[in-house]
DSSP file (Angstrom, degrees, kcal/mol; ACC not computed):
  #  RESIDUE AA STRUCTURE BP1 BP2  ACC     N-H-->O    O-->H-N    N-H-->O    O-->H-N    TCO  KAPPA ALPHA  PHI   PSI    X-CA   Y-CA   Z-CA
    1    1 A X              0   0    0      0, 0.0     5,-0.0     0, 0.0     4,-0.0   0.000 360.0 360.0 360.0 143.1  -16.8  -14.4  -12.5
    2    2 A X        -     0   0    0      1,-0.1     4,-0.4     2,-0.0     5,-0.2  -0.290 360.0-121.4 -61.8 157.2  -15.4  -13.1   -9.2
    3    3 A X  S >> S+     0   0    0      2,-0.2     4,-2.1     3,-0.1     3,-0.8   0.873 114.9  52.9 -54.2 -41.0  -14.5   -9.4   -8.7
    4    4 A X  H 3>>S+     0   0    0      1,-0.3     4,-0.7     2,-0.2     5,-0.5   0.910 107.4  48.6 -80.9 -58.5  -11.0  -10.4   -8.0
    5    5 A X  H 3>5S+     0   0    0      1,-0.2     4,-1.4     2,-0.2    -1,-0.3   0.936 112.5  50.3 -43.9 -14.4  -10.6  -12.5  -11.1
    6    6 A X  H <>5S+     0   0    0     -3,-0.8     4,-2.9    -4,-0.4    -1,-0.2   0.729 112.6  43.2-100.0 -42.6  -12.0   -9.6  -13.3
    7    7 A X  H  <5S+     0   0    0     -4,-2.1    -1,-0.2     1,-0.2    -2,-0.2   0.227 114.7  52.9 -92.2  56.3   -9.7   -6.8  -11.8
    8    8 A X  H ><5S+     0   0    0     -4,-0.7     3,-3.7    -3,-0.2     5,-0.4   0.590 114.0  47.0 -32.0 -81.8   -6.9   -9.4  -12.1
    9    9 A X  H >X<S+     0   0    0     -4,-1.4     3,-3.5    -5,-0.5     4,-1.2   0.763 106.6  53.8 -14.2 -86.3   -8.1   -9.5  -15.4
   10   10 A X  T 3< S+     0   0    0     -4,-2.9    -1,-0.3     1,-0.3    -3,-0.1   0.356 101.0  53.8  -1.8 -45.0   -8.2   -6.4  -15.8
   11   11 A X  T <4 S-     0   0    0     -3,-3.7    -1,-0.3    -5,-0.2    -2,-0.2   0.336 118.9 -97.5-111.6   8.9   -4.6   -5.4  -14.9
   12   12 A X  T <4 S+     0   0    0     -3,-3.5     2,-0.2     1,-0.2    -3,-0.2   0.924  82.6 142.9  86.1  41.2   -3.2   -8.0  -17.4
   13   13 A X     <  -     0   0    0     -4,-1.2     2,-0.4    -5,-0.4    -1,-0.2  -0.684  52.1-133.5-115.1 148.7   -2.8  -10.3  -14.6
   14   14 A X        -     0   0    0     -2,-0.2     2,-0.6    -6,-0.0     5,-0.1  -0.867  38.4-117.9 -96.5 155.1   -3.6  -14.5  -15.4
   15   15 A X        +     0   0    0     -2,-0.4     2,-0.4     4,-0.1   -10,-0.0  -0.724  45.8 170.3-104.9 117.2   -5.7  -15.3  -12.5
   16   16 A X     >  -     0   0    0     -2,-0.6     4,-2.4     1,-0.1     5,-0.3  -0.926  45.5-103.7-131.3 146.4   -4.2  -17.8  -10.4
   17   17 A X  H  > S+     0   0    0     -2,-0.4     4,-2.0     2,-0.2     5,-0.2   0.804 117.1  43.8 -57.8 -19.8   -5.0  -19.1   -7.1
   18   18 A X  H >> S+     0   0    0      2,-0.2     4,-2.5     1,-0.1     3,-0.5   0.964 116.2  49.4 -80.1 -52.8   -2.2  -17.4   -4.8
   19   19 A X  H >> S+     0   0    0      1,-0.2     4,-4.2     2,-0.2     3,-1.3   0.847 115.3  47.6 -49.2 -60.5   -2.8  -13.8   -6.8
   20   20 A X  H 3X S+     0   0    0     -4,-2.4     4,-3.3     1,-0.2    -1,-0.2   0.915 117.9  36.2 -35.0 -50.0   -6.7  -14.4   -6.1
   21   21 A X  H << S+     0   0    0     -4,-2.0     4,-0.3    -3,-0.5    -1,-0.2   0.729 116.8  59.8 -88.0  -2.2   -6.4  -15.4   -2.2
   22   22 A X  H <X S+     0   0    0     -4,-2.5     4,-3.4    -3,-1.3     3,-0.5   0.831 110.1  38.3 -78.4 -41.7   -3.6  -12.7   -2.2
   23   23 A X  H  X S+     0   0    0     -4,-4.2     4,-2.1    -5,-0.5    -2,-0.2   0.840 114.2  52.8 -78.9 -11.6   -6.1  -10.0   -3.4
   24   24 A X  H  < S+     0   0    0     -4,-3.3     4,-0.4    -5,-0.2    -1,-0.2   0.712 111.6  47.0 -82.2  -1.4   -9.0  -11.1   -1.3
   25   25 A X  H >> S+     0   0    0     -3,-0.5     3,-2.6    -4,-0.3     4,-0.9   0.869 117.3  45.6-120.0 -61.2   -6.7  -11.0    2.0
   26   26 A X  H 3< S+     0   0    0     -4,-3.4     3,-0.2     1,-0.3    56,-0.2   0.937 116.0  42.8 -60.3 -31.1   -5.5   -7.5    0.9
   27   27 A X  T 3< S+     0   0    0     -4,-2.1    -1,-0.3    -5,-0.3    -2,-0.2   0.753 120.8  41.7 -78.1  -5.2   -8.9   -6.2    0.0
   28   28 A X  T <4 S+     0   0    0     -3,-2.6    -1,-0.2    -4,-0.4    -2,-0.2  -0.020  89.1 117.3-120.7  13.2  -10.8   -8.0    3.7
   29   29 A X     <  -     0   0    0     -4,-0.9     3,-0.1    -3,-0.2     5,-0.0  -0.621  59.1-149.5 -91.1 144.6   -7.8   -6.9    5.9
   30   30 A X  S    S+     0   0    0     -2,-0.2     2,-0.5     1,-0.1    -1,-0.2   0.899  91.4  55.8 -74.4 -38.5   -8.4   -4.4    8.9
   31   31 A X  S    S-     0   0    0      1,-0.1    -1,-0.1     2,-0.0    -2,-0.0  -0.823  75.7-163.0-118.0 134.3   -5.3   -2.9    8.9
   32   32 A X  S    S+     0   0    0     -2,-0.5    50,-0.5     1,-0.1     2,-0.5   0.650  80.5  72.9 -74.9 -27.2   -4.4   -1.3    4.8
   33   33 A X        +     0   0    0     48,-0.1     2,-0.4    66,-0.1    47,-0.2  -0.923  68.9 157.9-125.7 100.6   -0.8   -1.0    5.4
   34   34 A X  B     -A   80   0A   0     46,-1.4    46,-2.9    -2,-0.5    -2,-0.0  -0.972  29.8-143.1-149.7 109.5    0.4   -4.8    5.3
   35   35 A X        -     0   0    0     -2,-0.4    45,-0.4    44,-0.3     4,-0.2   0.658  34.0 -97.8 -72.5-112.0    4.1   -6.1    4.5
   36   36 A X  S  > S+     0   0    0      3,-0.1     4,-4.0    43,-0.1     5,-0.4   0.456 133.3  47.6-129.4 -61.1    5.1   -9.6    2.4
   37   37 A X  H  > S+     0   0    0      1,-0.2     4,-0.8     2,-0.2     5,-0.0   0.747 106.2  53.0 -53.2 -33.6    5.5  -11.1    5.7
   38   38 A X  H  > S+     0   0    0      2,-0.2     4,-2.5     3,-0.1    -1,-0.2   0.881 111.8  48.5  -3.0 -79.9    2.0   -9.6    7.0
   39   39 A X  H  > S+     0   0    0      1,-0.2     4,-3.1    -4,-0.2    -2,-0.2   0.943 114.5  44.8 -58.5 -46.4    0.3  -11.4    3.7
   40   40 A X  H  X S+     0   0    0     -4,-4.0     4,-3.4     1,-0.2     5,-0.3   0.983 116.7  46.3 -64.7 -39.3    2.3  -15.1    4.4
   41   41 A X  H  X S+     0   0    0     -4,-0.8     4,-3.2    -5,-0.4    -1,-0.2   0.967 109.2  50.5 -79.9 -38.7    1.4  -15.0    8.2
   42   42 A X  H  X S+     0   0    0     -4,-2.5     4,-1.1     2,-0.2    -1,-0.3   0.812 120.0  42.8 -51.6 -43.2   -2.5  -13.9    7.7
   43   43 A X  H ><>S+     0   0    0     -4,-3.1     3,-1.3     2,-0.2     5,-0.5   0.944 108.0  52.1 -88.0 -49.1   -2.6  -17.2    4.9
   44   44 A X  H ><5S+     0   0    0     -4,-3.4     3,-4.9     1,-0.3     4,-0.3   0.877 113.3  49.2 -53.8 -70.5   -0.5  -19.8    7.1
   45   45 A X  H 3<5S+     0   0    0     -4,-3.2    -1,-0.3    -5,-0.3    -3,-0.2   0.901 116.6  44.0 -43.5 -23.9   -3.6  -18.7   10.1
   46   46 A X  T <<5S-     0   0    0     -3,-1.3    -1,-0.2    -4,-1.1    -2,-0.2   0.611 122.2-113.3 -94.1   8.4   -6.5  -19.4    7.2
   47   47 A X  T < 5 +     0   0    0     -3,-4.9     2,-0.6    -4,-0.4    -3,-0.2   0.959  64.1 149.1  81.8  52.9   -4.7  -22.7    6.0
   48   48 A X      < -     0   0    0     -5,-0.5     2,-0.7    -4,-0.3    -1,-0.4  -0.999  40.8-148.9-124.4 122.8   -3.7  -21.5    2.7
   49   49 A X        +     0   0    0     -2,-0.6     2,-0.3    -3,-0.1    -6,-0.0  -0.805  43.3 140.0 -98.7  98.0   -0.6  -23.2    1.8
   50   50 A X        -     0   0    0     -2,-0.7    -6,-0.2   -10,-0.1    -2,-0.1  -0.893  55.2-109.0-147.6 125.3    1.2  -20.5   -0.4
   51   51 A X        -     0   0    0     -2,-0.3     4,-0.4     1,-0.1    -1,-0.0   0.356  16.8-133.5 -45.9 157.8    5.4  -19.8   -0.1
   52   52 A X  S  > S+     0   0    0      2,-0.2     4,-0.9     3,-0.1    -1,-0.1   0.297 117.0  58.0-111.7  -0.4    6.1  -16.7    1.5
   53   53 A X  T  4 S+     0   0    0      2,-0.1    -1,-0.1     3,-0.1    -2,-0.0   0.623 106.1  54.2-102.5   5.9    8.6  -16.2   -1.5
   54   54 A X  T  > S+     0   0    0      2,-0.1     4,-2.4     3,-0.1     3,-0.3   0.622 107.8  50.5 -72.6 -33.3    5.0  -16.7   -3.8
   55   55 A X  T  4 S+     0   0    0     -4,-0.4     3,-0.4     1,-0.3     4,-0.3   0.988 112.1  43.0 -74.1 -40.9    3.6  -13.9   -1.7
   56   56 A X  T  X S+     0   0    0     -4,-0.9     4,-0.5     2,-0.2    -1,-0.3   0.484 115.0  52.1 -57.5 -21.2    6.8  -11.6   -2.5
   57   57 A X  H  > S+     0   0    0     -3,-0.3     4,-1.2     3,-0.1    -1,-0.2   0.696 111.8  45.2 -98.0 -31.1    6.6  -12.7   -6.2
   58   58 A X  H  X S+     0   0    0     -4,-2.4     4,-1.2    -3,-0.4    -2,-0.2   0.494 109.5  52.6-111.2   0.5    2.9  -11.7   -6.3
   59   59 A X  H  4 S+     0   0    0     -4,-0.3     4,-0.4     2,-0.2     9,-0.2   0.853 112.6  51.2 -71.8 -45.1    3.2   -7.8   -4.3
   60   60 A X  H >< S+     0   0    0     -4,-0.5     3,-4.7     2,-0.2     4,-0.5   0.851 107.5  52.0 -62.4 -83.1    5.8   -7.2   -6.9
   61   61 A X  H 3< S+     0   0    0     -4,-1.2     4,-0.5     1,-0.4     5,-0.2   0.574 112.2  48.4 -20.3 -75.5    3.3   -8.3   -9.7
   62   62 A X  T 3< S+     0   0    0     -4,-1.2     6,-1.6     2,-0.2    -1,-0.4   0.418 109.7  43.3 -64.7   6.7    0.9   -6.1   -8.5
   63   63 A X  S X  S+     0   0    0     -3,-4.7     3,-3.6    -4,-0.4    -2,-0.2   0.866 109.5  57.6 -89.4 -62.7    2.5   -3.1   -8.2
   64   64 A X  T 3  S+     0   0    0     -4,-0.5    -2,-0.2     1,-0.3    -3,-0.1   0.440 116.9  39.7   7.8 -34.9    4.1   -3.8  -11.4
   65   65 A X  T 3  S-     0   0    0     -4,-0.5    -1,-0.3    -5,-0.3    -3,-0.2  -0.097 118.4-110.3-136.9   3.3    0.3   -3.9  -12.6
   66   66 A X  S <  S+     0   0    0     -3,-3.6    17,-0.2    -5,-0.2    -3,-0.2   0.405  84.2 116.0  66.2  -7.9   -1.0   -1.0  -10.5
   67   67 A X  S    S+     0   0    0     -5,-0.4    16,-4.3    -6,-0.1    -4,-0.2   0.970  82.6  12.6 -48.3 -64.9   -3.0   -2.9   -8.1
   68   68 A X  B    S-B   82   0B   0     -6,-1.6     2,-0.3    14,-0.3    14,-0.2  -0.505  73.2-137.1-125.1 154.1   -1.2   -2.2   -5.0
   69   69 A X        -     0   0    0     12,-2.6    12,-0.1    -2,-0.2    -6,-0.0  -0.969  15.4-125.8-149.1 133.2    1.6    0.4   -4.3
   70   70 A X        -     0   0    0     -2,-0.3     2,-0.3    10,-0.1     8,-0.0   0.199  20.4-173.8 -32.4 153.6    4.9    0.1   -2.3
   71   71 A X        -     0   0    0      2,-0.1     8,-0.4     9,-0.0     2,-0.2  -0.830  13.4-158.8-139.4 159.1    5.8    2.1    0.3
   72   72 A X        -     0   0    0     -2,-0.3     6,-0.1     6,-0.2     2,-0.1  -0.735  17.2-170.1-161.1  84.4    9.0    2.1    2.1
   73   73 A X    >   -     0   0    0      4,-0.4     3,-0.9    -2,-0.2     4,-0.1  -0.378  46.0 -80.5 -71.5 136.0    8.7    3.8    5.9
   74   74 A X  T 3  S+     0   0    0      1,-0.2     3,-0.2    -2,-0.1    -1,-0.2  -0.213 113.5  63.5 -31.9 146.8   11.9    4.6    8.1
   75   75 A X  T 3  S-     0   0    0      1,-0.1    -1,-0.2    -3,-0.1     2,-0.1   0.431 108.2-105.7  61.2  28.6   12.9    1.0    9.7
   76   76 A X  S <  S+     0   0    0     -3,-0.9     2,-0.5     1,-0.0    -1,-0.1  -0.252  76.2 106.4 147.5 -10.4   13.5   -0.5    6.9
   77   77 A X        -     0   0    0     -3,-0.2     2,-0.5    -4,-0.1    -4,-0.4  -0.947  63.4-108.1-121.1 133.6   10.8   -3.2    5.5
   78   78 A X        -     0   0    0     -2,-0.5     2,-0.4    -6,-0.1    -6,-0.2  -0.394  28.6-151.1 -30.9  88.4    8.7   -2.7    2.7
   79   79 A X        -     0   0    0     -2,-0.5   -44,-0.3    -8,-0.4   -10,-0.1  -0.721   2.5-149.6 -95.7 102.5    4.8   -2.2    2.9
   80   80 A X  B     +A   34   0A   0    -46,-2.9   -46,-1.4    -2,-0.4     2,-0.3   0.159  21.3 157.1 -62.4 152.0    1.3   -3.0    0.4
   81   81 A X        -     0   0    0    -48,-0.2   -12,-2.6   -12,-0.1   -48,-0.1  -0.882  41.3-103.8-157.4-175.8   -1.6   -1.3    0.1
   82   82 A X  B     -B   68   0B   0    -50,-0.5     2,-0.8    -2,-0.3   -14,-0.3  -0.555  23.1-124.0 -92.7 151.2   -3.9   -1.3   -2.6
   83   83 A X        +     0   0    0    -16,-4.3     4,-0.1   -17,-0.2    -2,-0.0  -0.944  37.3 161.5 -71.7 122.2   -4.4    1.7   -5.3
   84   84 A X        -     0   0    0     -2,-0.8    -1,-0.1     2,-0.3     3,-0.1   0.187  55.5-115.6 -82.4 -18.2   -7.8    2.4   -4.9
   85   85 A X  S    S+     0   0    0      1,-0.3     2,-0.5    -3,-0.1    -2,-0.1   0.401  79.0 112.1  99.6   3.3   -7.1    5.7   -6.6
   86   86 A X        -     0   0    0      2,-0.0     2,-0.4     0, 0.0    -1,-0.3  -0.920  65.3-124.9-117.7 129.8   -7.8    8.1   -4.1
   87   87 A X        +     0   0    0     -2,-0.5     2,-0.2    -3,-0.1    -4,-0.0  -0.843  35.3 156.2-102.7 150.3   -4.7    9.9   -2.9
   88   88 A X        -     0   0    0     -2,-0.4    15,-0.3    15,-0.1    39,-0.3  -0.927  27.9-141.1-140.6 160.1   -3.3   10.4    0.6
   89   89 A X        -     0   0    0     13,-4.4     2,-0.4    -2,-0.2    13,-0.3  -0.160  31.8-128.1-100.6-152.9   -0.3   11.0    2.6
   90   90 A X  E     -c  128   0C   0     37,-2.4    39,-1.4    11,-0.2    11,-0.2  -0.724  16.1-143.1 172.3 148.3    0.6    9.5    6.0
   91   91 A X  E     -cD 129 100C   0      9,-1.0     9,-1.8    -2,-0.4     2,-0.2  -0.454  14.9-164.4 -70.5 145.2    1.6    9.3    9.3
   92   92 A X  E     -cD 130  99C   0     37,-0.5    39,-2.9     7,-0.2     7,-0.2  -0.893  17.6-138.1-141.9 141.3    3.9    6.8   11.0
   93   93 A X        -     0   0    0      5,-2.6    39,-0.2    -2,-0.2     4,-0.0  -0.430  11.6-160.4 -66.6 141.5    4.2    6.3   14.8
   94   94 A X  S    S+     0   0    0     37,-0.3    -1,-0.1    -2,-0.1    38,-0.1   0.166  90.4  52.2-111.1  25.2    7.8    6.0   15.4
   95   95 A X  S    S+     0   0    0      3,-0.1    -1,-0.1     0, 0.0    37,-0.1   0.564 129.3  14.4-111.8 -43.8    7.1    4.4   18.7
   96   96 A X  S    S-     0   0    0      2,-0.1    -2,-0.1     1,-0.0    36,-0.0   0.756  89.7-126.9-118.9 -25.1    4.6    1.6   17.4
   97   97 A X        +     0   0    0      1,-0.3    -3,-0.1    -4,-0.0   -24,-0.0   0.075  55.5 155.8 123.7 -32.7    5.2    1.6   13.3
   98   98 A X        -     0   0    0     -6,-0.2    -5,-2.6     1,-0.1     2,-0.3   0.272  38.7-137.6 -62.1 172.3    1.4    2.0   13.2
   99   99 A X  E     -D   92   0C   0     -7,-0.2     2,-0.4   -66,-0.1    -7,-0.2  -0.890  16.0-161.8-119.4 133.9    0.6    3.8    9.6
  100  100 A X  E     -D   91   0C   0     -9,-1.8    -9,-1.0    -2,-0.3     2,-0.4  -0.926   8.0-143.9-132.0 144.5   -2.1    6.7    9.7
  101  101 A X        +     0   0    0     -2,-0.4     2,-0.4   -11,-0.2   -11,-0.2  -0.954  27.0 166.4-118.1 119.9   -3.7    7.7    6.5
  102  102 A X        -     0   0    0     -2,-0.4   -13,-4.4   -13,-0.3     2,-0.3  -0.991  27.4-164.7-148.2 171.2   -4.7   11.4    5.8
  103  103 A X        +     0   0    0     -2,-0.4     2,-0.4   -15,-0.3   -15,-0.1  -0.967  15.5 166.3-138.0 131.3   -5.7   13.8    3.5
  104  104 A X     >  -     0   0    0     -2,-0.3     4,-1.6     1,-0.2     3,-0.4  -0.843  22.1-155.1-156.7 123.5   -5.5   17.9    3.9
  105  105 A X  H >> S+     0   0    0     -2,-0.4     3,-2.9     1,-0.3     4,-1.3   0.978  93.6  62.0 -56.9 -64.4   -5.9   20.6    1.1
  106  106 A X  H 3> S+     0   0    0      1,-0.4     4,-1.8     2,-0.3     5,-0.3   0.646 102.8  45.4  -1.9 -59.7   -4.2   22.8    2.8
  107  107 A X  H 3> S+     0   0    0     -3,-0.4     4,-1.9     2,-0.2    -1,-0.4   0.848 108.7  55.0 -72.5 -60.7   -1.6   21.0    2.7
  108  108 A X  H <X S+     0   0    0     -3,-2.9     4,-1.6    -4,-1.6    -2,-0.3   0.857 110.2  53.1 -60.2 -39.8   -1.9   20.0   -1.4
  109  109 A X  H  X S+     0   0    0     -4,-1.3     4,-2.3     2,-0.2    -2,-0.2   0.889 101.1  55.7 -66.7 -32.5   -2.0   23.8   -2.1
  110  110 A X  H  X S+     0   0    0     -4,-1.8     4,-2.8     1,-0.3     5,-0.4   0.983 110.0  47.3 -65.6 -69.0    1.2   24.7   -0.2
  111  111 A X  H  X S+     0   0    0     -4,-1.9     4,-2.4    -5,-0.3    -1,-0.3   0.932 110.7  48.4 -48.1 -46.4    3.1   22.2   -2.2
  112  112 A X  H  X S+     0   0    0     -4,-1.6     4,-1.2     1,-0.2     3,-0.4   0.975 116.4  48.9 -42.7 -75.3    1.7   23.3   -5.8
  113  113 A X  H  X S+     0   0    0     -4,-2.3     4,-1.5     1,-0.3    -2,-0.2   0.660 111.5  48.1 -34.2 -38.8    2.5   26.8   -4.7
  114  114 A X  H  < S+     0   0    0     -4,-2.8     3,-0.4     1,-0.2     4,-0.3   0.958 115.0  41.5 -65.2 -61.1    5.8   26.0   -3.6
  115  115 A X  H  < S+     0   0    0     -4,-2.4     5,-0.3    -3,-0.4    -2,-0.2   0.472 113.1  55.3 -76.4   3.5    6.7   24.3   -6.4
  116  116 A X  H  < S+     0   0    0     -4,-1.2     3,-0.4     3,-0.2    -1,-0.2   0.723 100.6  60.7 -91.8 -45.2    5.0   26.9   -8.7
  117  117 A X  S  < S+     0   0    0     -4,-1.5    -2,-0.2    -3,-0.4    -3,-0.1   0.454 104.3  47.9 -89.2   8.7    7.0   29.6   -7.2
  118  118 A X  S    S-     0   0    0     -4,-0.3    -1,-0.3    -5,-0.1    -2,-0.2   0.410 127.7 -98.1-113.8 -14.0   10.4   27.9   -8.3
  119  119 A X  S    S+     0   0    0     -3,-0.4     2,-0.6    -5,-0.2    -3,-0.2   0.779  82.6 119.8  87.8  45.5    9.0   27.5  -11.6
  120  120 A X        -     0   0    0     -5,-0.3     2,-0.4    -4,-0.2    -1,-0.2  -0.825  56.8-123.3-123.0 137.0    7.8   24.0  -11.6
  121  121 A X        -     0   0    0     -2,-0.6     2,-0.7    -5,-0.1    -5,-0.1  -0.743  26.8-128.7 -99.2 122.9    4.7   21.9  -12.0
  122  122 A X        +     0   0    0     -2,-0.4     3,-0.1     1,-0.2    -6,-0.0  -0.493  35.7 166.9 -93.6 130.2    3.9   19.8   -9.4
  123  123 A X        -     0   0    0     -2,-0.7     2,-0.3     1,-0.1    -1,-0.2   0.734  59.9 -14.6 -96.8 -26.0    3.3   16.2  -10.8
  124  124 A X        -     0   0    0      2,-0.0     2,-0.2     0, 0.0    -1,-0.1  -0.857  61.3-149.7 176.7 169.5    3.2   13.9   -8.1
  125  125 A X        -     0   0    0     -2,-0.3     2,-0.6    -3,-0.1   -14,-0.0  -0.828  14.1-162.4-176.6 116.1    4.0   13.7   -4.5
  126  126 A X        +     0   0    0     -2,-0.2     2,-0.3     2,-0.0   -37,-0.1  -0.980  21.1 179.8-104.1 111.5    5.1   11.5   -1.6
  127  127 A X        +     0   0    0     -2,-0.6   -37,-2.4   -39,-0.3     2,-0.6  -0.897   6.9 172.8-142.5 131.5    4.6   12.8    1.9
  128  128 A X  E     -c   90   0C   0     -2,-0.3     2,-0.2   -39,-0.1   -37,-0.2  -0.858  15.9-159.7-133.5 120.2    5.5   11.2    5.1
  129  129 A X  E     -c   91   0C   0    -39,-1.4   -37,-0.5    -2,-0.6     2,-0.4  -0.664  18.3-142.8 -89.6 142.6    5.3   12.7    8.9
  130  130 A X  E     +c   92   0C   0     -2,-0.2   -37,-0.2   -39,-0.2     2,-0.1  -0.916  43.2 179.0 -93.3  95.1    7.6   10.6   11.5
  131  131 A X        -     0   0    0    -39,-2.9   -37,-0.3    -2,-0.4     2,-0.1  -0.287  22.7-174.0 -93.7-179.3    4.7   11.1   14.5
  132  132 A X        -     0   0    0    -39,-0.2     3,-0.1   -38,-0.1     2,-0.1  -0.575  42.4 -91.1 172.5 137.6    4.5    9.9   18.3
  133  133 A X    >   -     0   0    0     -2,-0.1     3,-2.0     1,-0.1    -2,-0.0  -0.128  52.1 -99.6 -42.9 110.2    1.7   10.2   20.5
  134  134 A X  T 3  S+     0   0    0      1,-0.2    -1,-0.1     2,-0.1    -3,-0.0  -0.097 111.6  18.8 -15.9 102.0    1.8   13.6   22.6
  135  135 A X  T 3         0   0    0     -3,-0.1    -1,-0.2     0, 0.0    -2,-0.1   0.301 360.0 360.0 119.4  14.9    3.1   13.0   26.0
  136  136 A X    <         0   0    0     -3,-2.0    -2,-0.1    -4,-0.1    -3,-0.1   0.346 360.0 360.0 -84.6 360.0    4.7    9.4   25.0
């Protein structure tokens, strides 16, 4: 059985061809950060005939299902990537769109602490810097 059919499986998913060639395209893609339209244009160029309102039907699924998680950057369209588990924050160029992935402790303590020193616990976190290249 394939790896993608198993964590299909896995996530309470039936394993169907678009959800299969949807997760191999999300897991073999160079760039991580891939919108609905992204996924459709990536199958039309590999000859995979699957609906671009299939492709939208099957991000939701997997988010739904924890494969993949939403993001939703200033300008305006919605963007996958897979969970993988490992958390990160991110950059976005506000000149090109591109999506930058990082990680800084520094960074994680300041936010506990913060939220510790209002008398909270911090459970969870979204954080996203609006960049552009130095001298641009």
């Amino acid at each position: 059985m394939s790896n993608e059919n198993q964590e299909l499986r896995k996530a309470g998913l039936k394993v169907t061809l678009p959800r299969v060639k949807i997760l191999q395209l999300l897991e073999s893609a160079s760039e991580q950060h891939l919108s609905a339209e992204d996924v459709y244009k990536m199958l039309l160029d590999a000859g995979e005939d699957v609906g671009l309102a299939t492709v939208y039907r099957v991000l939701t699924q997997f988010e739904s299902a924890g494969l993949v998680m939403r993001h939703n950057f200033d300008g305006g369209h919605s963007v996958f990537e897979l969970d993988r588990g490992d958390h990160h924050d991110h950059m976005v160029c506000t000149d090109t769109g591109k999506v930058i992935e990082f990680h800084n402790e520094e960074i994680e303590r300041l936010q506990k602490q913060i939220a510790e020193e209002h008398g909270y616990e911090l459970t969870g976190h979204s954080l996203v810097l609006y960049v552009k290249k130095k001298g641009a």
